[in-house]
C-alpha positions in Angstrom: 185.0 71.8 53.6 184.9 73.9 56.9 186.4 77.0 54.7 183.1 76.3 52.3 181.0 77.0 55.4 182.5 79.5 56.5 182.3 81.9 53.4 178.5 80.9 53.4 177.4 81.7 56.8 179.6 85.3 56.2 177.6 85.2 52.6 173.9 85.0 54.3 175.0 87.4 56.9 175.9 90.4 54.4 172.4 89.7 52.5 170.5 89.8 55.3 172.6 93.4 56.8 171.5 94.2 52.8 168.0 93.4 53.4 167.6 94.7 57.1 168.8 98.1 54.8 166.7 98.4 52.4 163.6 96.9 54.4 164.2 100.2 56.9 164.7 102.6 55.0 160.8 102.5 54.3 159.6 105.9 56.1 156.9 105.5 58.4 153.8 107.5 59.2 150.4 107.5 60.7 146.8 109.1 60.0 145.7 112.3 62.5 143.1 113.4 63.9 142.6 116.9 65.3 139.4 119.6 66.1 139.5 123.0 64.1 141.5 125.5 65.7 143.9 122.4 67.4 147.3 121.6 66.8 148.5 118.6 64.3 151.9 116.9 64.8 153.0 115.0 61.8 155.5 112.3 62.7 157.6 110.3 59.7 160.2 107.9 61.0 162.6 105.2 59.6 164.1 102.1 61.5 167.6 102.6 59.4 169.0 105.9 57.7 172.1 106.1 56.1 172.6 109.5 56.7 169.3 110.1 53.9 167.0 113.6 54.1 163.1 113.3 55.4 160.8 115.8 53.9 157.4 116.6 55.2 155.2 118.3 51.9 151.6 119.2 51.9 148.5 118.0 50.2 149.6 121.0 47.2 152.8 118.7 47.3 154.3 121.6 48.8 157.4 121.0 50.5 157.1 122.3 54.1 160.3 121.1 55.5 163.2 119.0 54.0 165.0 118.1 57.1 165.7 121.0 59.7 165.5 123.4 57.0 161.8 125.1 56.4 160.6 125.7 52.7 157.6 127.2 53.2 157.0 130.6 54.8 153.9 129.4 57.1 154.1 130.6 60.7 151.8 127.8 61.9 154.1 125.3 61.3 157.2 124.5 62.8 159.6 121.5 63.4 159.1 119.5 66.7 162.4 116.9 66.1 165.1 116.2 63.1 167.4 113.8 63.3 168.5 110.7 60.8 165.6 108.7 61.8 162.8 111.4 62.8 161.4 114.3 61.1 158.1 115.5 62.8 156.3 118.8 62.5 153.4 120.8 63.8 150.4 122.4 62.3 149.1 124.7 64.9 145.6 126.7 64.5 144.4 124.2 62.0 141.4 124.9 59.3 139.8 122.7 57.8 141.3 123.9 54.4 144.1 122.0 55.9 142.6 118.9 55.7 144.4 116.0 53.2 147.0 113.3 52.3 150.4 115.1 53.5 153.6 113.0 52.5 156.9 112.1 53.8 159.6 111.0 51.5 162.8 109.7 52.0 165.5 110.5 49.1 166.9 107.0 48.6 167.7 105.5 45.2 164.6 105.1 44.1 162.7 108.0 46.6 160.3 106.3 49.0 157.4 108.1 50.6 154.4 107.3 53.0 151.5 109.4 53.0 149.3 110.5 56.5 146.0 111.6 56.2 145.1 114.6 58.3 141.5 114.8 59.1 140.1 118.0 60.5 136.8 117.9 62.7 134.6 121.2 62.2 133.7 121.9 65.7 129.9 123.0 65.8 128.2 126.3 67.4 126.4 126.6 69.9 122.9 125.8 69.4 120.2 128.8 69.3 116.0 127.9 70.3 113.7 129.6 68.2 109.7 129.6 67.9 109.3 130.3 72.2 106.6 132.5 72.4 106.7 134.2 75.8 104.6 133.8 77.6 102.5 131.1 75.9 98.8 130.3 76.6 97.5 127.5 77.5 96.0 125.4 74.2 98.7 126.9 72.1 100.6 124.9 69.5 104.2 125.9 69.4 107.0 124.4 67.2 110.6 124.7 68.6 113.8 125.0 66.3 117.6 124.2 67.6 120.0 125.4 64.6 123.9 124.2 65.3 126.4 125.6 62.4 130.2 124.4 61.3 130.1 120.6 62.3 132.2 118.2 60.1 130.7 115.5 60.3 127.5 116.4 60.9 126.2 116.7 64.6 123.4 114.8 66.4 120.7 117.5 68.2 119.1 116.1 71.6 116.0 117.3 72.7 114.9 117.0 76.7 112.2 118.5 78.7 113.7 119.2 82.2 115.8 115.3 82.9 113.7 113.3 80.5 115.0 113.0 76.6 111.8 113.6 73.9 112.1 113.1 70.3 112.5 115.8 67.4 112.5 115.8 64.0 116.1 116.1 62.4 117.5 118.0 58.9 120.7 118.0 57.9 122.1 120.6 55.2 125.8 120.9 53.4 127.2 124.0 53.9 130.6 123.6 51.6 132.7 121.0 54.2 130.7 121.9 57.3 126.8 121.0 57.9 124.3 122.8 59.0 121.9 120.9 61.4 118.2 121.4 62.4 115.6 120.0 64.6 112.1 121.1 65.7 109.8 119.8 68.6 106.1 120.2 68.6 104.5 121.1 71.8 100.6 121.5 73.0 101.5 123.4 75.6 99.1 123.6 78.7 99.1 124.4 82.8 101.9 121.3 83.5 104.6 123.4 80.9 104.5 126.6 82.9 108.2 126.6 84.1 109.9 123.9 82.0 113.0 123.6 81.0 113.2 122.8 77.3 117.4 121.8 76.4 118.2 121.3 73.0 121.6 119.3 73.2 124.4 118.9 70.4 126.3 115.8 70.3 129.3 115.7 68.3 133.0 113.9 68.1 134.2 117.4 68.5 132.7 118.2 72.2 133.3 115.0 73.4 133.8 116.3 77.0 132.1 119.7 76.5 129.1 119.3 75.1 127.3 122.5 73.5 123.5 123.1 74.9 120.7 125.5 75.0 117.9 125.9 77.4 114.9 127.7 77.2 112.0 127.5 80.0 108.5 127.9 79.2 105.9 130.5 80.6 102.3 129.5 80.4 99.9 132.0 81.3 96.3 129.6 82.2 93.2 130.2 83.7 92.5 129.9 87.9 91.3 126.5 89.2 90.2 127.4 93.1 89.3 124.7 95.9 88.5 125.3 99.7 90.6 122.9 102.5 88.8 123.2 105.5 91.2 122.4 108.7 87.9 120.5 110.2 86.7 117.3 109.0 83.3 117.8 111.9 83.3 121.3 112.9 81.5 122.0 116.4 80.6 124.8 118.4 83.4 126.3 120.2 86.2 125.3 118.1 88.4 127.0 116.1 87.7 126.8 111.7 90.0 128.1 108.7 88.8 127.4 105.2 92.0 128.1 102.9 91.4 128.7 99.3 94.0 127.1 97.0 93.7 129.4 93.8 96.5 128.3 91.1 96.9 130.4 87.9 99.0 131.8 85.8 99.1 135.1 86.4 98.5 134.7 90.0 94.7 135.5 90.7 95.1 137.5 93.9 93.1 138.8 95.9 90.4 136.7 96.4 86.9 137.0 97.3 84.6 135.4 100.0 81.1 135.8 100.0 78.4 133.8 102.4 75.1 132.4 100.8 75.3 134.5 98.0 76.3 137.7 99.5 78.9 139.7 101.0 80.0 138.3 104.3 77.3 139.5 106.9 79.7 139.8 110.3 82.9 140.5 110.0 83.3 141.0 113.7 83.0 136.9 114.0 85.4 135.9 110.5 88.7 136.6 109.8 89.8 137.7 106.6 93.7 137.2 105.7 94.6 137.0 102.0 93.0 133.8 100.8 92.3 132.5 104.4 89.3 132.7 106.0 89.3 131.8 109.6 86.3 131.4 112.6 87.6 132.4 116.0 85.0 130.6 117.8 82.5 128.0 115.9 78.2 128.8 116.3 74.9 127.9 115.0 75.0 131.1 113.0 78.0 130.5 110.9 76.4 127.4 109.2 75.9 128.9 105.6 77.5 128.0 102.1 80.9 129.9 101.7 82.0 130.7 98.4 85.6 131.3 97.2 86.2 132.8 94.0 89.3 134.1 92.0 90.1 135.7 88.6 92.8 136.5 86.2 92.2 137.9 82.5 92.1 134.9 81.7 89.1 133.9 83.6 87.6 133.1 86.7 86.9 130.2 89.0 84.9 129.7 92.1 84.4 126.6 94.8 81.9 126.3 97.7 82.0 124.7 100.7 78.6 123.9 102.9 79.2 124.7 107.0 76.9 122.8 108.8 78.2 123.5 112.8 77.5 120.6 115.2 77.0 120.3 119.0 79.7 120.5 120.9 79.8 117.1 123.0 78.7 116.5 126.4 80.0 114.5 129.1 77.7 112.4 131.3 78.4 112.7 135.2 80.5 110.2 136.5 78.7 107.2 138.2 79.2 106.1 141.6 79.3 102.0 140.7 81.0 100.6 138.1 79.0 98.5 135.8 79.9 94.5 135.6 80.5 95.1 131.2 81.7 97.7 130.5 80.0 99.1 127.1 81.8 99.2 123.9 81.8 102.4 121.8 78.7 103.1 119.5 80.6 102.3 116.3 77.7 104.9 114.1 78.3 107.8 116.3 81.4 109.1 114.3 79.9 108.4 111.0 76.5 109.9 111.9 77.9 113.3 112.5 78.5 113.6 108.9 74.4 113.4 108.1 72.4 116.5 108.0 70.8 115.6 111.4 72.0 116.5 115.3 74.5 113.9 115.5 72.9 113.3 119.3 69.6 112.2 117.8 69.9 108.4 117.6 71.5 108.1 120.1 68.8 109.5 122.6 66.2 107.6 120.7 67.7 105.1 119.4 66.0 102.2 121.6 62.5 103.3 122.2 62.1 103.2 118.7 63.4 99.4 118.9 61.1 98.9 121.8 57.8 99.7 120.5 58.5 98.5 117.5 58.7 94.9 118.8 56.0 95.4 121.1 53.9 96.5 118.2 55.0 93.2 116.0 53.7 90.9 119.3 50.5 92.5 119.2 49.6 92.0 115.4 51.1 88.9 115.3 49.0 87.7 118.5 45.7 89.3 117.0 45.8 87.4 113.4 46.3 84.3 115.3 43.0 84.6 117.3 41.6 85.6 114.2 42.4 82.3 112.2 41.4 80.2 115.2 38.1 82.2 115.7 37.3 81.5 111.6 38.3 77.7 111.9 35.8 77.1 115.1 32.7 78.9 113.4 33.3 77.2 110.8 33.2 74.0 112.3 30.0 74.1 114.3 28.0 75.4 110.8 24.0 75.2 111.4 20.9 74.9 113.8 20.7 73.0 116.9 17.3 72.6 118.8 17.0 71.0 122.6 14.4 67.9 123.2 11.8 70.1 124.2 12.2 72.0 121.0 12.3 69.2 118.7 8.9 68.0 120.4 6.9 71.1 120.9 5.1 71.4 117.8 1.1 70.2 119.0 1.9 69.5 122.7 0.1 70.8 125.4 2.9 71.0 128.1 6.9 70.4 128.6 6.9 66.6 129.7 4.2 65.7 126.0 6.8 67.6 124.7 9.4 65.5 125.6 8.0 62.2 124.7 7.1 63.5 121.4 10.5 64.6 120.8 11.9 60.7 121.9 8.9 59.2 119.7 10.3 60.9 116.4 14.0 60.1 117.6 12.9 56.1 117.6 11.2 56.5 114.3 13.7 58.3 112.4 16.0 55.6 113.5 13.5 53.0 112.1 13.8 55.3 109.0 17.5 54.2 108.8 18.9 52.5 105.7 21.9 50.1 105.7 24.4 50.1 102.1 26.5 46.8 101.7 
């Protein structure tokens, strides 16, 4: 019984020695990758070799080496490593007419083989801009192209305007096992393109850490735009003035040209004239005046105008000898009434005399319709004639006193004359 064991345990481990074998004698391989122009190695290796040739062929099924021996006269390739369980080779300068299934086989009884694909990326060109018209003008409609040749697959084209990415219009074209690859950007170009950058970008497996660019920067030739910054907000007699005048434009529009109320500048002796600055040594009444500023290039011109009015320099009041018990605030109008037309000094002079008679007039008007309505409302009241005794009893007596009793005899006998309503 233990002899029966025995001779199966030594059984199984034969089969198995058997089967580890012919299991490793299965040749190896894996799929490459490699840019145009780079080098391929082509590895084939086997876990168990009785002493069997490898042999690397081609996607002709030509045999390019079988073992350390080399069958096919190609001075690109050349054997890396041989030995009874390695055979690997190199491709160097690959095309892409090198591309395919290569094979390794290993001459057992029956031969097996594995096969490797070898995939070939077509690296592509560097990107050219067309349709820049230099310089441009501004309103002009302008259509940029990037062409990129030779990529397998094909490449992606980026388009950005100085840091910021914009969208294109892509077209891809076949060009045998390479693609041609197009994109175009519509612009409306105006003033904000003069001097930027334009990059059409290609993106590809290929230029994975060099990526392939092209950068164009746009000119745009525009007409001026001119203003005048005056370094006074109030300007007042005495001080010092410079009007600058900011002219941009493409071409530059220099020189430029000041002129006074119309005309050329009357007295030169009291302005300064320095490129586009225009500078008053010593502020007067006789500087006030519209300046005007204007500049031209061929593609126009542009002008701006600024209105000097010069104020009165401010006084200072003598100091007083006592101090008053609350102290004033600040006239919170006298800064913003030096902007009017008027002598900034004028309301403040007159400012409460006006107040004054104003009131006292209002008292007076007021005070005179009052006396008015009460005058009205008294006459009114006291409507009609009024006669004295002697009056009422003068009418056929001789003197004052048969006046008077008359005038008592017709008061007794109208009250007789009295009637009584219940």
């Amino acid at each position: 019984m233990h002899f029966k064991g025995h001779l199966l345990f030594t059984l199984y481990t034969v089969y198995g020695i058997l089967l580890k074998g012919v299991s490793g004698q299965y040749p190896l391989v894996q799929n490459v990758t490699v840019t145009e122009g780079g080098v391929a190695n082509l590895t084939c290796r086997v876990e168990y070799n009785d002493n069997t040739s490898l042999q690397w062929s081609n996607p002709a099924q030509q045999t390019l080496f079988f073992g350390d021996k080399k069958a096919l006269r190609d001075n690109r390739i050349e054997l890396v490593r041989a030995s009874w369980s390695e055979l690997t080779i190199s491709i160097s300068d690959v095309a892409l007419s090198d591309e395919g299934m290569y094979t390794c086989s290993l001459f057992t009884m029956p031969v097996r083989t594995a096969k490797a694909y070898l995939t070939v990326l077509g690296v592509p060109e560097k990107p050219e801009i067309d349709g820049l018209t230099k310089p441009a003008l501004e309103g002009d409609q302008l259509t940029l192209t990037c062409i990129t040749q030779g990529s397998k697959p094909a490449a992606d084209l980026r388009w950005f305007r100085n840091e910021k990415e914009v969208k294109g219009a892509k077209e891809v074209n076949a060009s045998g096992k390479t693609f041609t690859v197009r994109s175009s950007l519509q612009l409306s170009v105006n003033r904000n393109d003069d001097g930027v950058a334009y990059t059409c970008r290609v993106d590809h497996v290929a230029l994975a850490h060099s990526p392939q660019q092209a950068t164009e920067v746009l000119e745009v030739h525009y007409a001026p735009h001119v203003e005048i910054l005056p370094s006074l907000t109030v300007p007042q007699e005495g001080q010092f003035l410079k009007l600058e005048c900011e002219s941009k434009g493409n071409p530059s529009p220099d020189p430029v040209m000041w002129t006074k109320d119309g005309v050329e500048l009357p007295d030169l002796s009291r302005v300064i004239v320095e490129g586009r600055e225009l500078s008053f040594p010593s502020l007067n009444k006789t500087d006030n005046g519209t300046y005007r500023c204007e500049a031209s290039n061929h593609l126009g011109t542009s002008s701006a105008e600024y209105t000097l009015f010069v104020y009165d320099a401010p006084t200072t009041p003598p100091p007083s000898t006592t101090h008053p018990l609350h102290p004033l605030p600040p006239d919170p109008t006298a800064r913003s009434s030096v902007t009017g037309s008027r002598d900034p000094n004028a309301i403040g002079q007159h400012g409460t005399d006006h107040a004054l008679i104003g009131g006292v007039v209002a008292v007076v008007v007021f005070v005179t319709l009052c006396l008015i309505i009460v005058l009205g409302r008294y006459l009114a009241r006291h409507k009609g004639t009024y006669l004295t005794n002697e009056a009422k009893g003068a009418d056929d007596a001789p003197d004052a006193d048969t006046a008077i009793i008359n005038a008592e005899g017709q008061q007794a006998h109208a009250e007789e004359k009295k009637e009584y309503f219940i």
